[in-house]
N, CA, C and O atoms as a GROMACS GRO file, in nm:
protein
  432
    1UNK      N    1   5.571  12.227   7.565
    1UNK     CA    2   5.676  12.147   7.508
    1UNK      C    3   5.729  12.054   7.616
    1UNK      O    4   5.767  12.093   7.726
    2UNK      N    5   5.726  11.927   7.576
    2UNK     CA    6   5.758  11.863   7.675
    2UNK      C    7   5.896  11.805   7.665
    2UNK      O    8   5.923  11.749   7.558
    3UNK      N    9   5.992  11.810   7.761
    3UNK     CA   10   6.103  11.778   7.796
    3UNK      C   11   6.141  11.627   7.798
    3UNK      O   12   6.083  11.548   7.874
    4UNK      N   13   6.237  11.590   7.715
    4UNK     CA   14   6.344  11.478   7.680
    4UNK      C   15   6.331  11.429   7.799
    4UNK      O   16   6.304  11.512   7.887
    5UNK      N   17   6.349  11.256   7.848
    5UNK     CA   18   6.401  11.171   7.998
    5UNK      C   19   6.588  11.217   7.942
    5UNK      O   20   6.646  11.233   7.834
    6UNK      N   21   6.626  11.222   8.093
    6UNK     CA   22   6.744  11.166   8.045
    6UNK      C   23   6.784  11.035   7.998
    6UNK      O   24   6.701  10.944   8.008
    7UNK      N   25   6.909  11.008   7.945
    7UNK     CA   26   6.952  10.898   7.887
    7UNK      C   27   6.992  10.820   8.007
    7UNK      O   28   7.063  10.888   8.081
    8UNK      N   29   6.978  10.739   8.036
    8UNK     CA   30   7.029  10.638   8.194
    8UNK      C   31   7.107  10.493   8.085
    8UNK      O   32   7.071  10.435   7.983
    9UNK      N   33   7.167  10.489   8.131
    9UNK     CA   34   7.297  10.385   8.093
    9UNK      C   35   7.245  10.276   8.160
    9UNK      O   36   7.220  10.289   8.280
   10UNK      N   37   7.210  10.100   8.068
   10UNK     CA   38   7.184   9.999   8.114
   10UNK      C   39   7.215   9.987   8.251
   10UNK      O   40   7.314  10.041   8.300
   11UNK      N   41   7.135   9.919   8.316
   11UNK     CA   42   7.159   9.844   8.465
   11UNK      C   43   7.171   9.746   8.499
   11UNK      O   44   7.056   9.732   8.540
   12UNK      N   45   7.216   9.656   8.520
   12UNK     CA   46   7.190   9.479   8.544
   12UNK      C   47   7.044   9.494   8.635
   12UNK      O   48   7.004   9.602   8.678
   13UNK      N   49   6.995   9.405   8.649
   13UNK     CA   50   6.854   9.378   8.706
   13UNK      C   51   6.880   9.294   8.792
   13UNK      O   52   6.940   9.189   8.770
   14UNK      N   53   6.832   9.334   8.915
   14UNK     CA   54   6.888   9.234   9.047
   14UNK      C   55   6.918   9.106   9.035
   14UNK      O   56   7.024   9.043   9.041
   15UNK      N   57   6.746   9.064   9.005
   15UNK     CA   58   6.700   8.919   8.950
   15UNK      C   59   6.779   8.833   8.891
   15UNK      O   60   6.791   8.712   8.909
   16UNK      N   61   6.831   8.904   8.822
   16UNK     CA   62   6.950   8.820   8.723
   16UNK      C   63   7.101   8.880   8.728
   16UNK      O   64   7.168   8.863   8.626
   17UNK      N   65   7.160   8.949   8.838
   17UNK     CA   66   7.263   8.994   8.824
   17UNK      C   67   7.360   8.948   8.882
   17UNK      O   68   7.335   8.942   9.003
   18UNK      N   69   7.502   8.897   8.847
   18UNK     CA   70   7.594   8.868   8.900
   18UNK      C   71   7.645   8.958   9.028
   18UNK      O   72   7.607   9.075   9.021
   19UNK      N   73   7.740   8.917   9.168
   19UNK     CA   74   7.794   8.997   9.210
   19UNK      C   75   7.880   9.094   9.136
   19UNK      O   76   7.879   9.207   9.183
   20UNK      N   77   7.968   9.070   9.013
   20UNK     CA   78   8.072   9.134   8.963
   20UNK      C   79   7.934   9.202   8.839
   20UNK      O   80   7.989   9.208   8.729
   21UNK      N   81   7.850   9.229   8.833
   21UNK     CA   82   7.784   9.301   8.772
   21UNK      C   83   7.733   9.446   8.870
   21UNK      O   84   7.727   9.566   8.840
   22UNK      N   85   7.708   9.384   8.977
   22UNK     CA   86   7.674   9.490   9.092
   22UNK      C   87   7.767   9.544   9.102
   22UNK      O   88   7.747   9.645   9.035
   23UNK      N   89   7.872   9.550   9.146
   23UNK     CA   90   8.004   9.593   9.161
   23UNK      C   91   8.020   9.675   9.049
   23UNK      O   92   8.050   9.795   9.053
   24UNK      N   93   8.010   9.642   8.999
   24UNK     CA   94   8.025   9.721   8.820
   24UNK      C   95   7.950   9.870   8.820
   24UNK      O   96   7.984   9.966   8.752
   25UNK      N   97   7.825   9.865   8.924
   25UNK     CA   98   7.742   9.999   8.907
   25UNK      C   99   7.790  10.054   9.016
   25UNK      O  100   7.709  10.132   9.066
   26UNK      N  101   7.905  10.043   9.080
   26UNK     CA  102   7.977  10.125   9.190
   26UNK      C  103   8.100  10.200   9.182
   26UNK      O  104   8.206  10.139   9.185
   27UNK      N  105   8.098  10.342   9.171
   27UNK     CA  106   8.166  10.453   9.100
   27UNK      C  107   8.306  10.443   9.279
   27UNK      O  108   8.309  10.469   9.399
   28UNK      N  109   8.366  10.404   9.202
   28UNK     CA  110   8.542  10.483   9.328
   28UNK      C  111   8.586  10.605   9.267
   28UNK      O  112   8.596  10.609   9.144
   29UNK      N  113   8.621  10.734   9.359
   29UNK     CA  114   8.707  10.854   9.313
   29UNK      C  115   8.832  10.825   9.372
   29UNK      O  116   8.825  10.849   9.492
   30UNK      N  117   8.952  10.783   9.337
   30UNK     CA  118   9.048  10.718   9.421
   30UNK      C  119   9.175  10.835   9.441
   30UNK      O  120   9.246  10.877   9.349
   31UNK      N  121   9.182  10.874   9.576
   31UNK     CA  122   9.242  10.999   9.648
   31UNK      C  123   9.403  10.963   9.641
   31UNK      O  124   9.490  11.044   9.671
   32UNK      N  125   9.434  10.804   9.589
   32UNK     CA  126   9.570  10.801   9.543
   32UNK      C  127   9.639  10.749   9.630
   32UNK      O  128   9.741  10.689   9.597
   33UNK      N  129   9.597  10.760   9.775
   33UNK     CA  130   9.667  10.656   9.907
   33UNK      C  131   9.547  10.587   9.947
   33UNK      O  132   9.447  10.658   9.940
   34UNK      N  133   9.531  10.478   9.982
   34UNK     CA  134   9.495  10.350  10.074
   34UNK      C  135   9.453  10.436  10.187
   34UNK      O  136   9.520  10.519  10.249
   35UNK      N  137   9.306  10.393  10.203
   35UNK     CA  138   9.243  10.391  10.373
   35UNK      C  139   9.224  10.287  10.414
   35UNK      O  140   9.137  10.272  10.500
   36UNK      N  141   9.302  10.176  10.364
   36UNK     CA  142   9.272  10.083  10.441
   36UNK      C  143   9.460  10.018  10.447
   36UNK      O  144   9.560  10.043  10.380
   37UNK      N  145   9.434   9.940  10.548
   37UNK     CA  146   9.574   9.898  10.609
   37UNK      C  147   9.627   9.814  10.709
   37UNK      O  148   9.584   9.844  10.821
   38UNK      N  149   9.713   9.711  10.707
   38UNK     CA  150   9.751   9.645  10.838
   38UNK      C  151   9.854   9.713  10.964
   38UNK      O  152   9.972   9.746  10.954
   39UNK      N  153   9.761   9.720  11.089
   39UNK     CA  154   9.853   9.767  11.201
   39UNK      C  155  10.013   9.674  11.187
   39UNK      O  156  10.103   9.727  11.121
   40UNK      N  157  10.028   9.588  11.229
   40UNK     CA  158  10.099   9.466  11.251
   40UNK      C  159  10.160   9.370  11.162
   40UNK      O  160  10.193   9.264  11.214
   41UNK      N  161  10.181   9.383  11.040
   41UNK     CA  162  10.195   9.277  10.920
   41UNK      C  163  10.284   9.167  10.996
   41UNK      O  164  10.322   9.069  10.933
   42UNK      N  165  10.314   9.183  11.121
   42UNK     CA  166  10.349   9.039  11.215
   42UNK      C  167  10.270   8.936  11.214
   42UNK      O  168  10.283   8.820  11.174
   43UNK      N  169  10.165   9.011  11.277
   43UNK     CA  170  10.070   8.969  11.355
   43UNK      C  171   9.970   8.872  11.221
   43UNK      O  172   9.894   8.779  11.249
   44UNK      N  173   9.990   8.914  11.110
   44UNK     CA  174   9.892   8.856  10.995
   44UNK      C  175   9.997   8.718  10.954
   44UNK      O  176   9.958   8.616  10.897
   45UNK      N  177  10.080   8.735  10.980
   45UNK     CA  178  10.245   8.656  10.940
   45UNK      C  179  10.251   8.519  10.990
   45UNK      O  180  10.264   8.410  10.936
   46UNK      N  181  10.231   8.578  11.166
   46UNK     CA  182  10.241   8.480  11.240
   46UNK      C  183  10.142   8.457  11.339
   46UNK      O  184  10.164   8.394  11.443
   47UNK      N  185  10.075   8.488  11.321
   47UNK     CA  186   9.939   8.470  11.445
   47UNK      C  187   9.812   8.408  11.368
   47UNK      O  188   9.752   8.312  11.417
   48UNK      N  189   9.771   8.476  11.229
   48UNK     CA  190   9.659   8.459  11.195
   48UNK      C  191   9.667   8.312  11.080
   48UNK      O  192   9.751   8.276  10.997
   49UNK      N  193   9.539   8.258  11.125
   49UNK     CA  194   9.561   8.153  11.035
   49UNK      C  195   9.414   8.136  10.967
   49UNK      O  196   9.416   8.056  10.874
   50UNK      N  197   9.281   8.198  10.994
   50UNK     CA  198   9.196   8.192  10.938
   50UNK      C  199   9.185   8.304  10.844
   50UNK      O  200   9.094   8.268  10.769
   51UNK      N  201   9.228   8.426  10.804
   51UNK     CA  202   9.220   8.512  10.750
   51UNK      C  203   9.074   8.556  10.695
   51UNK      O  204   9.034   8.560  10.578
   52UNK      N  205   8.996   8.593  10.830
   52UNK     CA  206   8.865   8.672  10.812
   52UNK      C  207   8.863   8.793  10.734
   52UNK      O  208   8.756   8.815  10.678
   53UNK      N  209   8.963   8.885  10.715
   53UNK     CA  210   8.933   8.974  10.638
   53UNK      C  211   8.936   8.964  10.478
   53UNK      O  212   8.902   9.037  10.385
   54UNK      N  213   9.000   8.826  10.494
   54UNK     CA  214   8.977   8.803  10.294
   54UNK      C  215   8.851   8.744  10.296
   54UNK      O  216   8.785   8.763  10.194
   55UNK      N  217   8.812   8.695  10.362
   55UNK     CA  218   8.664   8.608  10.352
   55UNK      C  219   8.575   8.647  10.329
   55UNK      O  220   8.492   8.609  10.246
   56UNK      N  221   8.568   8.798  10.451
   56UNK     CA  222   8.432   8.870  10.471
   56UNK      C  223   8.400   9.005  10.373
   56UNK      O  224   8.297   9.066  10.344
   57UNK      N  225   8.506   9.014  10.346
   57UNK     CA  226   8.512   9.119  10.250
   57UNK      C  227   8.371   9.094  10.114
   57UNK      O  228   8.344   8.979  10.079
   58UNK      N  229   8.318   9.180  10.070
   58UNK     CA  230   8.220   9.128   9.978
   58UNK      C  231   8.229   9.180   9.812
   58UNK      O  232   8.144   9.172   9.724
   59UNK      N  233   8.403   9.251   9.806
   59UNK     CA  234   8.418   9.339   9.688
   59UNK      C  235   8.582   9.269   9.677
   59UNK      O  236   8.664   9.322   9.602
   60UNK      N  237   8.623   9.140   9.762
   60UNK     CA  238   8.746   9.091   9.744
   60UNK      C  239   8.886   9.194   9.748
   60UNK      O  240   8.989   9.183   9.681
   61UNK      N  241   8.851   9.294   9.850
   61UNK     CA  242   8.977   9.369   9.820
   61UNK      C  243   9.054   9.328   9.857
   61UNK      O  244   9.164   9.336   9.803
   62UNK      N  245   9.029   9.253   9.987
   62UNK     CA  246   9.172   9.179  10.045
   62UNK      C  247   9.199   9.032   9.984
   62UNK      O  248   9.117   8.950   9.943
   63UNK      N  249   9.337   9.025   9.990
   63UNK     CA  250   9.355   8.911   9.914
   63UNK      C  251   9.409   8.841   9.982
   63UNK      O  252   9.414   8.927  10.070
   64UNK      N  253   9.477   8.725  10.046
   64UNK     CA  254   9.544   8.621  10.088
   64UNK      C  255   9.652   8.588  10.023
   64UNK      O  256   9.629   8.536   9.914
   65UNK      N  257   9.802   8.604  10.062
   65UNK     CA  258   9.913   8.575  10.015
   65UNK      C  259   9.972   8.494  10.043
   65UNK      O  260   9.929   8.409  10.121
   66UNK      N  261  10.131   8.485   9.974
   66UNK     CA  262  10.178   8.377  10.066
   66UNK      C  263  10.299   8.441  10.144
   66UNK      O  264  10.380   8.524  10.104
   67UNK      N  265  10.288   8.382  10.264
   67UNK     CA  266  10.382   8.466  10.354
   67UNK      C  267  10.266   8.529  10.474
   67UNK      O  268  10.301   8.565  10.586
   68UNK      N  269  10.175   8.531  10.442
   68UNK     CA  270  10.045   8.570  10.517
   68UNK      C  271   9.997   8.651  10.551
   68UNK      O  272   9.906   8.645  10.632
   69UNK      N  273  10.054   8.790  10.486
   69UNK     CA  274   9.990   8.893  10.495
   69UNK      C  275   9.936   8.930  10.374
   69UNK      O  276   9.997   8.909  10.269
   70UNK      N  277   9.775   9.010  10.378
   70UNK     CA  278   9.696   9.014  10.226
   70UNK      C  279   9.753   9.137  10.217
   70UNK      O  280   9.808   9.211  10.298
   71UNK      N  281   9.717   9.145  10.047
   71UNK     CA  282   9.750   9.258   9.961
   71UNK      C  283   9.578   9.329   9.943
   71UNK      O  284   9.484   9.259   9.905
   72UNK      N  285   9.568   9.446   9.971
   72UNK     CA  286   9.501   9.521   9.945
   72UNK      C  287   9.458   9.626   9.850
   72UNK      O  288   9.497   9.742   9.847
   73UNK      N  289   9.366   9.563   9.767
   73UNK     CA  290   9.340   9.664   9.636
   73UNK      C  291   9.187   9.739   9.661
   73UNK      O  292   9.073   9.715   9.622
   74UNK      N  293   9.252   9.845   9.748
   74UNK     CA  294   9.138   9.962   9.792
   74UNK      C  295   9.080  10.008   9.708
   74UNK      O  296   9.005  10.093   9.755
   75UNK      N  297   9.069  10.000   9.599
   75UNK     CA  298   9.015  10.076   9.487
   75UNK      C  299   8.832  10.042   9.472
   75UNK      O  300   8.734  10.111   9.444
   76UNK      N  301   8.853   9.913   9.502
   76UNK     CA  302   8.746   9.819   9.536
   76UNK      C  303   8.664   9.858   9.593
   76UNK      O  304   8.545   9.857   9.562
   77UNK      N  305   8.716   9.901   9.690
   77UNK     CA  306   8.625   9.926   9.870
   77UNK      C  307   8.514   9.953   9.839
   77UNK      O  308   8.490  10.040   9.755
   78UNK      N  309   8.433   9.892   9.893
   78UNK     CA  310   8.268   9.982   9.939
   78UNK      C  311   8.238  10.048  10.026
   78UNK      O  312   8.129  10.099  10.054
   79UNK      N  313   8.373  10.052  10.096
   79UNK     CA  314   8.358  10.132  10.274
   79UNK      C  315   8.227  10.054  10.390
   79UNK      O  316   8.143  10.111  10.461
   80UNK      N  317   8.252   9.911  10.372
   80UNK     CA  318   8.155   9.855  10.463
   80UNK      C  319   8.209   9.830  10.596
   80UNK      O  320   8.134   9.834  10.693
   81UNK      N  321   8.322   9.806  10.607
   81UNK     CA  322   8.403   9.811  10.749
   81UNK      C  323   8.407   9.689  10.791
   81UNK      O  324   8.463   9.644  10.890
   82UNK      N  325   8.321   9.617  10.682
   82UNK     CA  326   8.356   9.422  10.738
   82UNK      C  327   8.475   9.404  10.774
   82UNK      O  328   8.482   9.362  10.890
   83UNK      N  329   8.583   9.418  10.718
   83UNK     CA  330   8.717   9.382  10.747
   83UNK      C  331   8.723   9.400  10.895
   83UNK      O  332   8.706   9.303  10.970
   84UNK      N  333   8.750   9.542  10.949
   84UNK     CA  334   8.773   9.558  11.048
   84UNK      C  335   8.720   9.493  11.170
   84UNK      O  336   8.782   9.503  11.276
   85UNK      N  337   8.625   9.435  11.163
   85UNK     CA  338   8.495   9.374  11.227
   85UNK      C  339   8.565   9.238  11.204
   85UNK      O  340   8.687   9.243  11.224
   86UNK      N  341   8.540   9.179  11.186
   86UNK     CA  342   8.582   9.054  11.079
   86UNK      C  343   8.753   8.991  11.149
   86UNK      O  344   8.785   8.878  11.184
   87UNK      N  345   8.832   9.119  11.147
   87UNK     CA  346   8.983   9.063  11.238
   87UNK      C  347   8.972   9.059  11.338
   87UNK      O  348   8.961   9.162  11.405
   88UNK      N  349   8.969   8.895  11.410
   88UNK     CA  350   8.956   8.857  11.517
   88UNK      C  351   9.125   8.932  11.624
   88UNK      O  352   9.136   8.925  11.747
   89UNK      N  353   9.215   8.985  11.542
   89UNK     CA  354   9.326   9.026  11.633
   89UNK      C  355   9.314   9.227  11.608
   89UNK      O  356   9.412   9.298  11.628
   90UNK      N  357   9.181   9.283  11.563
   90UNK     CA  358   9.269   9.406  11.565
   90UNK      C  359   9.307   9.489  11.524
   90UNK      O  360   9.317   9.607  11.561
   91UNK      N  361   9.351   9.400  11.386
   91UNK     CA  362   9.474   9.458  11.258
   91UNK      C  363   9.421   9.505  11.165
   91UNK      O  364   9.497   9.484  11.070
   92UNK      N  365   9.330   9.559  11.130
   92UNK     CA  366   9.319   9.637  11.043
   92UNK      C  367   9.290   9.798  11.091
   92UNK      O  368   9.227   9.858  11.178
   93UNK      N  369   9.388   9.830  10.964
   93UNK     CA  370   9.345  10.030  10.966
   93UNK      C  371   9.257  10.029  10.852
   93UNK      O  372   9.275  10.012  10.732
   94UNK      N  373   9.111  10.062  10.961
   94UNK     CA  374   9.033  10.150  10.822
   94UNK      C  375   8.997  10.288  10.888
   94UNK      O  376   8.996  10.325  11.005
   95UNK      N  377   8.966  10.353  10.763
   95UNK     CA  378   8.912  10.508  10.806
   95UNK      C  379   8.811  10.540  10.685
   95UNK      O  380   8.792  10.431  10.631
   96UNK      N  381   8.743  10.630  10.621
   96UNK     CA  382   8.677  10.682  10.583
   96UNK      C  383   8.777  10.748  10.458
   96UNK      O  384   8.842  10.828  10.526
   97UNK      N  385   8.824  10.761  10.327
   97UNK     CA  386   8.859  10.848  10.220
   97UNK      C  387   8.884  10.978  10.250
   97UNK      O  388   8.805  11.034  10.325
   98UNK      N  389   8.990  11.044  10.201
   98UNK     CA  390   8.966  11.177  10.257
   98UNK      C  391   8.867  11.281  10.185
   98UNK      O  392   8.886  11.270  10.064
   99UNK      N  393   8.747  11.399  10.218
   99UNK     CA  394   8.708  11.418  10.170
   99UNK      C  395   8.674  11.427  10.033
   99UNK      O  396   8.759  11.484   9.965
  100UNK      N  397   8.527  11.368   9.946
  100UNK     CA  398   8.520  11.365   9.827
  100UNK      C  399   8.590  11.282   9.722
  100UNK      O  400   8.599  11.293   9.599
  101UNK      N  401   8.647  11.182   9.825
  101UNK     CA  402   8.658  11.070   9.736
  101UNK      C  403   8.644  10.949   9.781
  101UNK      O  404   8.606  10.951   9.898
  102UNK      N  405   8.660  10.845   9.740
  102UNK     CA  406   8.576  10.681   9.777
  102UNK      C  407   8.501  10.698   9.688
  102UNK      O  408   8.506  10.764   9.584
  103UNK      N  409   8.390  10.598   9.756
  103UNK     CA  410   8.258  10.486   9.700
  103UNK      C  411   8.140  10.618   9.659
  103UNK      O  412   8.132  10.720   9.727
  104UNK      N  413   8.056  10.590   9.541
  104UNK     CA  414   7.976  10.638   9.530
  104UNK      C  415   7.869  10.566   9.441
  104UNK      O  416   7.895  10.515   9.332
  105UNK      N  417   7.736  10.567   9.502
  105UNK     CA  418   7.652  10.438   9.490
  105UNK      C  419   7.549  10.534   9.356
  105UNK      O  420   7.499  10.644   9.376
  106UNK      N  421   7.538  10.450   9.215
  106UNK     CA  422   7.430  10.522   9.143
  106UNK      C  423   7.311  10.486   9.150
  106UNK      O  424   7.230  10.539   9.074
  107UNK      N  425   7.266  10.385   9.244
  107UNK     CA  426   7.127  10.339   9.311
  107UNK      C  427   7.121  10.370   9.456
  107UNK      O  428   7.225  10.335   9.511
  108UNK      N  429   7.078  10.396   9.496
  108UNK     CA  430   7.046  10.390   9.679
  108UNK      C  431   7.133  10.408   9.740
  108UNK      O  432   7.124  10.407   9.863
   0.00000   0.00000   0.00000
């Protein structure tokens, strides 16, 4: 007797897939506080004027405000650490989710 496939839920297909389609096949368990964060909200205020971490980001969590510090919608995250990389002063707190929750990829 041969055994049923499971049922697998449509996928976008690379070839033709939007970024906000990719994004779409990326599961968050959200632990309810932010791992991500500004040391300094001075320093984003009054120092920074290119704002690399909204740029580089590739899931738009950070946003660009006015007043000049971004708003952060972690929910997003892919946990790539661009941001942190990316602030030429510093200012960002990232860390890792606390166990068993964040990003979880249903391809690769």
């Amino acid at each position: 007797m041969s055994k049923a496939a499971p049922s697998v839920p449509d996928t976008p297909q690379p070839e033709d897939a939007s970024i906000e389609d990719r994004l779409y096949t990326v599961k968050y368990k959200d632990s309810g506080e932010s791992h991500l964060g500004i040391e300094v909200p001075g320093i984003c205020a009054e120092t920074c004027t290119t704002y690399e971490c909204t740029n580089v980001c590739p899931a738009d969590v950070w946003r660009a405000e006015e007043g000049g510090v971004p708003t952060i919608a972690y929910e997003n995250c892919l946990e790539c650490g661009s941001c942190r990389f990316a602030c030429p002063h510093g200012n960002v707190e990232w860390e890792y989710p606390t166990t068993g929750n964040g990003v979880s990829y249903k391809h690769g």
